[in-house]
C-alpha positions as CSV (number, residue, x, y, z in Angstrom):
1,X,-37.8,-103.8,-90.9
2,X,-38.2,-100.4,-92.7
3,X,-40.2,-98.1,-91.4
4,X,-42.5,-95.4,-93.1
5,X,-41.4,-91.3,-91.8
6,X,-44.3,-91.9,-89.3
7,X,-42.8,-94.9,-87.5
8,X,-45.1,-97.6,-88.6
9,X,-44.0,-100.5,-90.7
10,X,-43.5,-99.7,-94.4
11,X,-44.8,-102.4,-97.0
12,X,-44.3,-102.5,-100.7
13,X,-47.3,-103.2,-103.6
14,X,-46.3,-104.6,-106.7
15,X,-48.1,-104.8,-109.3
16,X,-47.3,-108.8,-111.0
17,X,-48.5,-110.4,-114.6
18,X,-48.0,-114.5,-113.5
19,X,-47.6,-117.0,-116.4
20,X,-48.4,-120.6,-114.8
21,X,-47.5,-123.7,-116.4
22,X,-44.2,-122.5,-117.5
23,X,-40.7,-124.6,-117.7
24,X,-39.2,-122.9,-115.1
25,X,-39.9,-120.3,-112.0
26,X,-38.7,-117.4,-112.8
27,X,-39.0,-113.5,-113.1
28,X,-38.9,-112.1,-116.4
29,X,-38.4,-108.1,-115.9
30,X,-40.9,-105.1,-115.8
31,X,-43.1,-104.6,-118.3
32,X,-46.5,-102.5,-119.0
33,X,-50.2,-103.8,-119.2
34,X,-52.3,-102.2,-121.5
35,X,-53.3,-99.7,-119.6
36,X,-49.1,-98.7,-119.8
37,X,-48.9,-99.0,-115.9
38,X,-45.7,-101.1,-114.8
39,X,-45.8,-104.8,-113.9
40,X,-43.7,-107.4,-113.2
41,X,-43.7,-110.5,-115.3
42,X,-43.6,-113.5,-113.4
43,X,-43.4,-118.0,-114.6
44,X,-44.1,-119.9,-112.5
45,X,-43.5,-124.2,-113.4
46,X,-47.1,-124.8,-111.2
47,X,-50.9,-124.9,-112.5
48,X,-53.4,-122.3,-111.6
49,X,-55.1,-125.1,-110.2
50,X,-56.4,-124.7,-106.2
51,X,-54.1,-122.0,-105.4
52,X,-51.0,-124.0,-106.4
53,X,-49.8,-120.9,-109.3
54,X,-50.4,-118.2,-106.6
55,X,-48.5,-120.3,-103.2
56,X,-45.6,-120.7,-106.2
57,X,-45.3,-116.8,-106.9
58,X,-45.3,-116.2,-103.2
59,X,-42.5,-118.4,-102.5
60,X,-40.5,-117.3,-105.4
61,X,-41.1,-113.8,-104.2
62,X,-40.1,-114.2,-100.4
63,X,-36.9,-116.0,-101.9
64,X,-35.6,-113.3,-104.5
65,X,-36.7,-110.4,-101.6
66,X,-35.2,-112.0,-98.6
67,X,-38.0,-111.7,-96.7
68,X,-40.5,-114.8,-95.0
69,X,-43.1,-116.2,-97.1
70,X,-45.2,-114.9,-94.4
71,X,-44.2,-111.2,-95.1
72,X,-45.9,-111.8,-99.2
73,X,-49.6,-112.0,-99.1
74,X,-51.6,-111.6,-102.5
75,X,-53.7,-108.7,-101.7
76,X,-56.0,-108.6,-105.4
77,X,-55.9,-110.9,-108.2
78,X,-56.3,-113.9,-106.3
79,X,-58.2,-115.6,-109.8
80,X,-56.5,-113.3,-112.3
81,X,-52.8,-112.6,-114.4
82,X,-52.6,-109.6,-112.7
83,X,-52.1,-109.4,-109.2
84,X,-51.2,-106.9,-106.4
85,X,-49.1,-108.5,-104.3
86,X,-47.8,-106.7,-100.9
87,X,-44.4,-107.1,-99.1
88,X,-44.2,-106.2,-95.5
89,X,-41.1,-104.5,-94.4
90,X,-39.8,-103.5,-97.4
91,X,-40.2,-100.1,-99.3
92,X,-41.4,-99.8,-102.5
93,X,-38.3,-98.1,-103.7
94,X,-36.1,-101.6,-102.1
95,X,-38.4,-104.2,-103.4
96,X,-38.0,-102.8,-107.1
97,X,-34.2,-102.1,-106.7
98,X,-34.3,-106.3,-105.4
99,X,-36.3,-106.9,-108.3
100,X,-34.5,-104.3,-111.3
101,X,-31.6,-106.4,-113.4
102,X,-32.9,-109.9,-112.6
């Protein structure tokens, strides 16, 4: 697990644009919302219907980061496109190198 200068567990925030209802799971690359901050666009096959769109992002995520569905929690956006999402043990600088050239 990394670990922040101070010792404690790092975690990584990324900021994600989710399409549901697409043909296929998959991440598209970084791109900007229109405030020009950078996101990462995410399809997802599922329906945003009772959670099923956000439980598919999670599992895609875990599985493309290596890390436990467990470690992926949705931490704003929960009813939105735009989510924060945060990954426990990995920096933010090793979840975007995971996630740069998909």
């Amino acid at each position: 697990m990394a670990r922040s200068p101070s010792g404690t567990p790092e975690s990584a925030h990324l900021a994600i644009r989710l399409t549901p209802g697409a043909s296929a799971d998959r991440i598209d690359g970084w791109g900007v919302d229109a405030e020009g901050r950078p996101v990462l666009k995410v399809r997802v096959r599922a329906r945003p219907i009772e959670g099923e769109a956000n439980e598919a992002l999670v599992k895609l995520m875990a599985r493309t980061l290596g890390v436990p569905k467990s470690a992926v929690a949705i931490q704003r956006g929960g009813q939105s496109r735009t989510k924060i999402l945060v990954i426990a043990g990995l920096s933010e600088d090793e979840a975007k190198a995971c996630l740069t050239g998909l």
